[in-house]
N, C-alpha and C positions, 0 to 999 in steps of 0.2 A: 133215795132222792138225789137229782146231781145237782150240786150247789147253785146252780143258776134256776130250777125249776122254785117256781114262786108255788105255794099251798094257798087255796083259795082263804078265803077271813071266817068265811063261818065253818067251814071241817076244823081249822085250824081252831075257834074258838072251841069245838065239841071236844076235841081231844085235849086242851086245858084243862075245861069242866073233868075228862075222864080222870086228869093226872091230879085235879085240884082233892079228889078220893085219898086221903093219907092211904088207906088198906091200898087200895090201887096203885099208888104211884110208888108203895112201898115193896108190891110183887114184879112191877115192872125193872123199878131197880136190880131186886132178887136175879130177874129172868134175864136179865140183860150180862150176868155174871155167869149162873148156873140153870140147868132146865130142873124142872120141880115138878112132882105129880099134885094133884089137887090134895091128896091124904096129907102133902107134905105142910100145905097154906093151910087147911083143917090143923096142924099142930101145931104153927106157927102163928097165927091171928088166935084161934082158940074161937073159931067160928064155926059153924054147922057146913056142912059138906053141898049143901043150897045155897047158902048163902056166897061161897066160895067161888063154889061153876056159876053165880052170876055174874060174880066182879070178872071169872074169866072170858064168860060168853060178850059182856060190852066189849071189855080188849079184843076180844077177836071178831068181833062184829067190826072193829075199824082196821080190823088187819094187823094189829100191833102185835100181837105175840101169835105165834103159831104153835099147833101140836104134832109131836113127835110119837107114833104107836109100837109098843115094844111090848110085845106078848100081846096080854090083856090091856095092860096099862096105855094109861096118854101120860105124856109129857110134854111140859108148855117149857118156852122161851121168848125170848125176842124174835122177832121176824124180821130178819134183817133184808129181806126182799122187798119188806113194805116201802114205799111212797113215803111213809110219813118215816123211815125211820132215823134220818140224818137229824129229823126237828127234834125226834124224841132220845135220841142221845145227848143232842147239844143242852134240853132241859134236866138231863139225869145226870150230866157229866160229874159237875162237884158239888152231886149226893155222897154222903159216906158212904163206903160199898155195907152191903149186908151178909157176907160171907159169914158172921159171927153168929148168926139166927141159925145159919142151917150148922154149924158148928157146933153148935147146941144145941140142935135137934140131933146130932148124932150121937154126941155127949149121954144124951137122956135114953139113945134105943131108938129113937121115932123119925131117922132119918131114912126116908124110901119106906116106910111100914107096908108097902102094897106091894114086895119083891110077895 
């Protein structure tokens, strides 16, 4: 988005509502650092692999994170082609990074489980 383009009030209020999702606005931070397969949000939230591809299919439903196909696998991150994405960094800026989650998830074996 170039700093002068205005986002209209209501896309703008729906992508709030997406980010106001702690799970959500806690993968976007995630993806805004590192790309993640969904197996990796399945080890990290400790949620069902449904419930995962939903929180992913709304972000991508607004263009927010995009996915990456390598092999078999998808891999999601930020979309930084998006429209919206100068809003949604200026909202994640000073979030704590979460680089410490997937740290952990490598720590324990369960970091990429779907190589």
């Amino acid at each position: 988005m170039k700093t002068n383009e205005m986002l209209d009030i209501e896309v703008t209020a729906n992508i709030l509502k997406l980010l106001g999702d702690k799970t959500r606005l806690t993968m976007v931070k995630i993806m805004s650092e590192h790309e993640c397969c969904v197996c990796e949000f399945v080890a990290l939230f400790d949620m069902s692999q449904p419930a995962i591809s939903q929180h992913i299919r709304k972000l991508k439903d607004y263009g927010i994170v995009k996915e990456t196909r390598k092999g078999t696998w998808i891999f999601y991150s930020l979309n930084s082609t998006s429209s919206y994405h100068s809003f949604i960094q200026t909202v994640i800026k000073d979030l704590p990074s979460q680089t410490f989650k997937l740290e952990e998830l490598t720590t324990q074996g369960k970091r990429i489980c779907c190589d």
